[in-house]
C-alpha positions as protocol buffer text, in pm:
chain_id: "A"
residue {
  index: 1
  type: UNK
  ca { x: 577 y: 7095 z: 4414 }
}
residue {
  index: 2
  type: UNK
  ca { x: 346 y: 7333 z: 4193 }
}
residue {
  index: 3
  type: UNK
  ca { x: 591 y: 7673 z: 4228 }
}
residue {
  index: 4
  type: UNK
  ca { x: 706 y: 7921 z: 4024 }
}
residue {
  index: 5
  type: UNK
  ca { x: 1006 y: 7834 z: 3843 }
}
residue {
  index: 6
  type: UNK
  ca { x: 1231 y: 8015 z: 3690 }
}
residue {
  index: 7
  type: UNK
  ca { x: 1534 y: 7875 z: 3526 }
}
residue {
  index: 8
  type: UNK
  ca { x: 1847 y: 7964 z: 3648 }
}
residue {
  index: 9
  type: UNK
  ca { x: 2083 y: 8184 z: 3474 }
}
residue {
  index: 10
  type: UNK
  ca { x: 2376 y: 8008 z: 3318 }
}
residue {
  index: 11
  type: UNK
  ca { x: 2637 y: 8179 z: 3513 }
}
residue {
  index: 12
  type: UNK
  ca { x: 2482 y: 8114 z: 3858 }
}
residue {
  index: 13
  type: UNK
  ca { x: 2431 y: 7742 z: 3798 }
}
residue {
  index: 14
  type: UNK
  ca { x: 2680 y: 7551 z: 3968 }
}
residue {
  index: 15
  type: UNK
  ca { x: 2673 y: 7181 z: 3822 }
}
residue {
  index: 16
  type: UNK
  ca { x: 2631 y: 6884 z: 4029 }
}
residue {
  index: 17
  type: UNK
  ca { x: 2893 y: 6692 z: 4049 }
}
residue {
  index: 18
  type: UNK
  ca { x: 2898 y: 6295 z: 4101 }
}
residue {
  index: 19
  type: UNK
  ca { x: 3207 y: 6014 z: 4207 }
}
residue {
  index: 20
  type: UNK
  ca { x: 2956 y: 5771 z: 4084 }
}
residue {
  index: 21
  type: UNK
  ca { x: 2830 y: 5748 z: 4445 }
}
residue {
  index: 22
  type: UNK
  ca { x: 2775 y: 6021 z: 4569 }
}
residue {
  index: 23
  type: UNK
  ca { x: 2605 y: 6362 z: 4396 }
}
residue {
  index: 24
  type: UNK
  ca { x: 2650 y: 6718 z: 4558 }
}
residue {
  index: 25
  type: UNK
  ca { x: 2514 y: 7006 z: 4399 }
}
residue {
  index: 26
  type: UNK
  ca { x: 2518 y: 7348 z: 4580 }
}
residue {
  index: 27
  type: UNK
  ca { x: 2252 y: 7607 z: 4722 }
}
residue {
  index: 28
  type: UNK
  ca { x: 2173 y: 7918 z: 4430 }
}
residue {
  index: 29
  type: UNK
  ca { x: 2181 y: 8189 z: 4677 }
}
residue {
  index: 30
  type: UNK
  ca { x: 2274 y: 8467 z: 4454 }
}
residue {
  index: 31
  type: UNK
  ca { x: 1917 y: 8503 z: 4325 }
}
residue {
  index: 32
  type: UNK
  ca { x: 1739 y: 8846 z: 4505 }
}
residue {
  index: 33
  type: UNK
  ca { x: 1363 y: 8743 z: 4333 }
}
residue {
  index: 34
  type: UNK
  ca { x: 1148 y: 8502 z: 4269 }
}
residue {
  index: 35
  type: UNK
  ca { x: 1338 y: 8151 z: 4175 }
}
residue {
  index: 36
  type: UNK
  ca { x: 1315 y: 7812 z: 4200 }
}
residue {
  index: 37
  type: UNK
  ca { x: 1597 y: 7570 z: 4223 }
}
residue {
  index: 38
  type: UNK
  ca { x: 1500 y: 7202 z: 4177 }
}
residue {
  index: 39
  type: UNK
  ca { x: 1733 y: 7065 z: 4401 }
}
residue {
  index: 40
  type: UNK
  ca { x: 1574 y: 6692 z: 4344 }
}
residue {
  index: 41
  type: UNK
  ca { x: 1714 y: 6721 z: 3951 }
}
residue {
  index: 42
  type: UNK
  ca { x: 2020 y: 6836 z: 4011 }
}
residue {
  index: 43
  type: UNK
  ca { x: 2123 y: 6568 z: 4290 }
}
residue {
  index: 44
  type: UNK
  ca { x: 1890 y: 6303 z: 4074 }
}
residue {
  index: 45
  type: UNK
  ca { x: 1675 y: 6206 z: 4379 }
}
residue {
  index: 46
  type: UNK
  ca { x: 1382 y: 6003 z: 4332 }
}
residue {
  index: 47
  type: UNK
  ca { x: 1244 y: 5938 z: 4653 }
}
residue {
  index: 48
  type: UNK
  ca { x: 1167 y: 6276 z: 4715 }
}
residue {
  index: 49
  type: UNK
  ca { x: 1130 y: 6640 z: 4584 }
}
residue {
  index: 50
  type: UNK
  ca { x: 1323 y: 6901 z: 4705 }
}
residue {
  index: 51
  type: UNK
  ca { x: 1355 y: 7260 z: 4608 }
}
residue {
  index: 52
  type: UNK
  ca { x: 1532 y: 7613 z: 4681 }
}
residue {
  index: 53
  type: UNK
  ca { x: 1256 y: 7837 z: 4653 }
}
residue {
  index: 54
  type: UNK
  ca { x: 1373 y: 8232 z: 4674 }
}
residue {
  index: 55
  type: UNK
  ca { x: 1136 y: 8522 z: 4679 }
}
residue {
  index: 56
  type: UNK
  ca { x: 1206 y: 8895 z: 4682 }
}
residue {
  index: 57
  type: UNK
  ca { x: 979 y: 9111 z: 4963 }
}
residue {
  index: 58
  type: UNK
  ca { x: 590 y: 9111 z: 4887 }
}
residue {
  index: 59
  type: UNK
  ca { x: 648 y: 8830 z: 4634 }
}
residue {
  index: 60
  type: UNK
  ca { x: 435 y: 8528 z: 4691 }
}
residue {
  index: 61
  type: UNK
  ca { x: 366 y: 8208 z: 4516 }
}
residue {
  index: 62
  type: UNK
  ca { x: 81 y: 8018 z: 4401 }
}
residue {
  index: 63
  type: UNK
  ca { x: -176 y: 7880 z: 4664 }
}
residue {
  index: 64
  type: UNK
  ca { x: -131 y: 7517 z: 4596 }
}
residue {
  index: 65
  type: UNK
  ca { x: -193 y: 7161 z: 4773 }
}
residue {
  index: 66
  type: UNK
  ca { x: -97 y: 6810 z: 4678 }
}
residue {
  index: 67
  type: UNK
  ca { x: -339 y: 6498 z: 4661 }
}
residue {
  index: 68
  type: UNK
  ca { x: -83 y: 6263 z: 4862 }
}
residue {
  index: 69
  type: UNK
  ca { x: 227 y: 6508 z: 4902 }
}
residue {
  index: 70
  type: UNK
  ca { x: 300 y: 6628 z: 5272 }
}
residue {
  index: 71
  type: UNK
  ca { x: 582 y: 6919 z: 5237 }
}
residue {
  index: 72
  type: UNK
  ca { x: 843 y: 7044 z: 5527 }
}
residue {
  index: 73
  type: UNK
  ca { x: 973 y: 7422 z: 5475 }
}
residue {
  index: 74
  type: UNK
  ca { x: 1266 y: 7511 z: 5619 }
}
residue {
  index: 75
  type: UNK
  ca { x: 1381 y: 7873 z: 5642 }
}
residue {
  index: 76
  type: UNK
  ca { x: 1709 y: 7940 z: 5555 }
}
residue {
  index: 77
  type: UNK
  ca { x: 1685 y: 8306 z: 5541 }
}
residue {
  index: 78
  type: UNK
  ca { x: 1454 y: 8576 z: 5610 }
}
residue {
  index: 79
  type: UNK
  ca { x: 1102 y: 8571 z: 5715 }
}
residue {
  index: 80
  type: UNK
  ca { x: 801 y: 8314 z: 5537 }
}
residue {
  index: 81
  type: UNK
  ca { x: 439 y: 8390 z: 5651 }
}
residue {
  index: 82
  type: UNK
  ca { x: 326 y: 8045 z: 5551 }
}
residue {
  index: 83
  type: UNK
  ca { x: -44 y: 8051 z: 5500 }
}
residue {
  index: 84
  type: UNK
  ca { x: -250 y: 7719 z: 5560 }
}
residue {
  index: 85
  type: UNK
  ca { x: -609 y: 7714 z: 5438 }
}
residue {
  index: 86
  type: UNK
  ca { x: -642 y: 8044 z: 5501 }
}
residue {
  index: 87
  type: UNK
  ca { x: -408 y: 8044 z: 5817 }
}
residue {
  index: 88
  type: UNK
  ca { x: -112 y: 8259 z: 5876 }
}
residue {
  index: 89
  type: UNK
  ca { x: 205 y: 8138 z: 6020 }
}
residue {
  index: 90
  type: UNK
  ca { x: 518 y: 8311 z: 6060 }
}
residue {
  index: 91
  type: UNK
  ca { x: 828 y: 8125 z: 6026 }
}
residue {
  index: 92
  type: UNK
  ca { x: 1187 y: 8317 z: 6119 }
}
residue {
  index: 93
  type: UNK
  ca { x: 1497 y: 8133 z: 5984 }
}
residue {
  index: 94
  type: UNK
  ca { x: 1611 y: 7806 z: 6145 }
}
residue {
  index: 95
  type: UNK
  ca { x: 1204 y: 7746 z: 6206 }
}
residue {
  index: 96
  type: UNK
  ca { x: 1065 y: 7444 z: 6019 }
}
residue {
  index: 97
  type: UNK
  ca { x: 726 y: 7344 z: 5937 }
}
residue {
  index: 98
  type: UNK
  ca { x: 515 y: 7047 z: 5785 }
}
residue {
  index: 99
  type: UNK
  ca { x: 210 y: 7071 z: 5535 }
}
residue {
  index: 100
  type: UNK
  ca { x: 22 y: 6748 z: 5546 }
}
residue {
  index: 101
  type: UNK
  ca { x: -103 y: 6648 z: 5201 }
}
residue {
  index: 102
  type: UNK
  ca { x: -455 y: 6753 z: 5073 }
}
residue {
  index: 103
  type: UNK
  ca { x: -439 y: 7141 z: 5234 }
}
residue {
  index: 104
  type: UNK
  ca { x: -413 y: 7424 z: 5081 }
}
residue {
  index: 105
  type: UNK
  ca { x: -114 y: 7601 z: 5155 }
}
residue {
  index: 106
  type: UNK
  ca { x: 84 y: 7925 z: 5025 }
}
residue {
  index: 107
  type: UNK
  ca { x: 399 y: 8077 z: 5089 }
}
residue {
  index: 108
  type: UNK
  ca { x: 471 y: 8454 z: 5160 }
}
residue {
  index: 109
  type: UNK
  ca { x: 740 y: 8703 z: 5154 }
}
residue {
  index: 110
  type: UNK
  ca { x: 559 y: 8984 z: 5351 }
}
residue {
  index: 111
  type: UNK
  ca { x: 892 y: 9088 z: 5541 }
}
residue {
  index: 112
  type: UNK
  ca { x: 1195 y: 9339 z: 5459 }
}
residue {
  index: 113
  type: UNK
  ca { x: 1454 y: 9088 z: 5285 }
}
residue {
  index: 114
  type: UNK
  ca { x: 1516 y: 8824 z: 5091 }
}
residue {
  index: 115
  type: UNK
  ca { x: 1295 y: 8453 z: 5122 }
}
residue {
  index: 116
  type: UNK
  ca { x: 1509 y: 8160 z: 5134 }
}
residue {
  index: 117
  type: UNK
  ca { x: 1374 y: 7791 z: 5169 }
}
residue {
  index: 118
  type: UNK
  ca { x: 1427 y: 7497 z: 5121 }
}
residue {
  index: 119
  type: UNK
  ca { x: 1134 y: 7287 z: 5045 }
}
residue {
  index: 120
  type: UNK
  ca { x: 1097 y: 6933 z: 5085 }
}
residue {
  index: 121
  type: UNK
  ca { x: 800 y: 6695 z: 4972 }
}
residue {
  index: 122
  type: UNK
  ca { x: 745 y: 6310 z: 4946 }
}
residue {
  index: 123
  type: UNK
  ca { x: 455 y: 6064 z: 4993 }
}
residue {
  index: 124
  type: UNK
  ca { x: 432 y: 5723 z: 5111 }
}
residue {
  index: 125
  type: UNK
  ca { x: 559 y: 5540 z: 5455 }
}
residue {
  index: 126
  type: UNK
  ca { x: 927 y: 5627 z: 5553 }
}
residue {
  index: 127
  type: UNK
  ca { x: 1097 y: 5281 z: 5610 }
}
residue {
  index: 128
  type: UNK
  ca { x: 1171 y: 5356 z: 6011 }
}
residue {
  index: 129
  type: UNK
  ca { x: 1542 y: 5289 z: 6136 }
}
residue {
  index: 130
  type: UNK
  ca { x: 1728 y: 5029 z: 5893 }
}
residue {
  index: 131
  type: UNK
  ca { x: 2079 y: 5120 z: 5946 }
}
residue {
  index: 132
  type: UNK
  ca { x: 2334 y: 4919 z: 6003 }
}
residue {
  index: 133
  type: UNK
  ca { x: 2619 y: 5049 z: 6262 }
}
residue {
  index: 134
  type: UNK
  ca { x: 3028 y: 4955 z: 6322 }
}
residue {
  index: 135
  type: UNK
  ca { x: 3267 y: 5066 z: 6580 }
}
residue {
  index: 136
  type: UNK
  ca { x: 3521 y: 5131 z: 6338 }
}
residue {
  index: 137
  type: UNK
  ca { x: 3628 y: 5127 z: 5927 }
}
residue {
  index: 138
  type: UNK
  ca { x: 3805 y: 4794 z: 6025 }
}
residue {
  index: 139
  type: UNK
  ca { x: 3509 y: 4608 z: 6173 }
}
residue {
  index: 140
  type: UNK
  ca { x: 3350 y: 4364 z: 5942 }
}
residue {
  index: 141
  type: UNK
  ca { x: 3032 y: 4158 z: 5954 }
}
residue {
  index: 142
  type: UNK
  ca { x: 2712 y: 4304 z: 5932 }
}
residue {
  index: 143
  type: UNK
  ca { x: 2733 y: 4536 z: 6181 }
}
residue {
  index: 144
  type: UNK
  ca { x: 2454 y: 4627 z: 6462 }
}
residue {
  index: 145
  type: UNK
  ca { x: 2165 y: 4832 z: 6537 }
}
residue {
  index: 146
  type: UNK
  ca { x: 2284 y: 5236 z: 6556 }
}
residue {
  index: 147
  type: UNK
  ca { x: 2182 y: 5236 z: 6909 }
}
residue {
  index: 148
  type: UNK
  ca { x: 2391 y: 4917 z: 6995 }
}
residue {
  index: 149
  type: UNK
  ca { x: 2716 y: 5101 z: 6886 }
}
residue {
  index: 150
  type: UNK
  ca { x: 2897 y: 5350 z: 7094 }
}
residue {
  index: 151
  type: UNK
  ca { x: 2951 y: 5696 z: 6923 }
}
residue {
  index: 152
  type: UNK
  ca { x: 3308 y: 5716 z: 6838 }
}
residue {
  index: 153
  type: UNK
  ca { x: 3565 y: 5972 z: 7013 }
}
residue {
  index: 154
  type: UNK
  ca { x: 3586 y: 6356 z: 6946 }
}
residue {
  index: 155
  type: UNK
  ca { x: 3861 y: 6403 z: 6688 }
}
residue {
  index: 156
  type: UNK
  ca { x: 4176 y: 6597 z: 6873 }
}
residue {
  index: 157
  type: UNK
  ca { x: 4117 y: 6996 z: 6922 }
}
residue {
  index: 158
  type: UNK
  ca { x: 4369 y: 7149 z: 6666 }
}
């Protein structure tokens, strides 16, 4: 994803960490301007790109497309006026929305406050549903389609 980037400062970074399975990293939400957090290094994903992009009010970043990248933004905070060749759109936070490759796209921080999103790009077919399900840790075998399985009980109110 062609954005600005900016590396992080060494006391904000929080390492990711790894049990040899599974990687976590956390969100860098202490930035106030323009960063970029590649989210996709830290966590070592190669399927797919995925960034923290933060931008102070009136910052923008570079108008930018992808030759077979489609992109989903998600707003985690503030207000993105997501422009699409030469569209505006105005995205609150919880609000999601896809790019297909080969437009030109840019995204805005026109509001009050602080831009966070979370940026997410890949190319290629997704595989469709391949999991595997079980009704519990102690069921063996190969398991069955998700649907086929029966969600499992609320855990006791505490």
């Amino acid at each position: 994803m062609a954005h600005d980037e900016t590396p992080r400062a060494a006391q904000d970074a929080q390492p990711a960490v790894s049990d040899g399975a599974v990687t976590r990293a956390g969100l860098d939400r202490g930035r106030t301007a323009r960063s970029f957090q590649s989210l996709r290094r830290e966590l070592g994903v190669a399927g797919f790109g995925m960034n923290l992009i933060t931008l102070a009010p009136g910052e923008r970043g570079r108008v930018h497309t992808h030759d077979r990248q489609e992109e989903v933004y998600l707003v985690l905070e503030g207000v993105l006026t997501l422009i699409v060749d030469g569209v505006e759109q105005v995205l609150g936070a919880d609000e999601l929305a896809r790019v297909p490759a080969k437009l030109r796209r840019q995204l805005v921080n026109a509001g009050a406050d602080r831009l966070l999103v979370l940026a997410l790009g890949a190319s290629g077919e997704h595989a469709g549903r391949d999991g595997r399900a079980w009704t519990s840790w102690e069921d063996a075998g190969e398991g069955s389609s998700p649907q086929e399985v029966p969600l499992p009980e609320d855990l006791p109110a505490s």
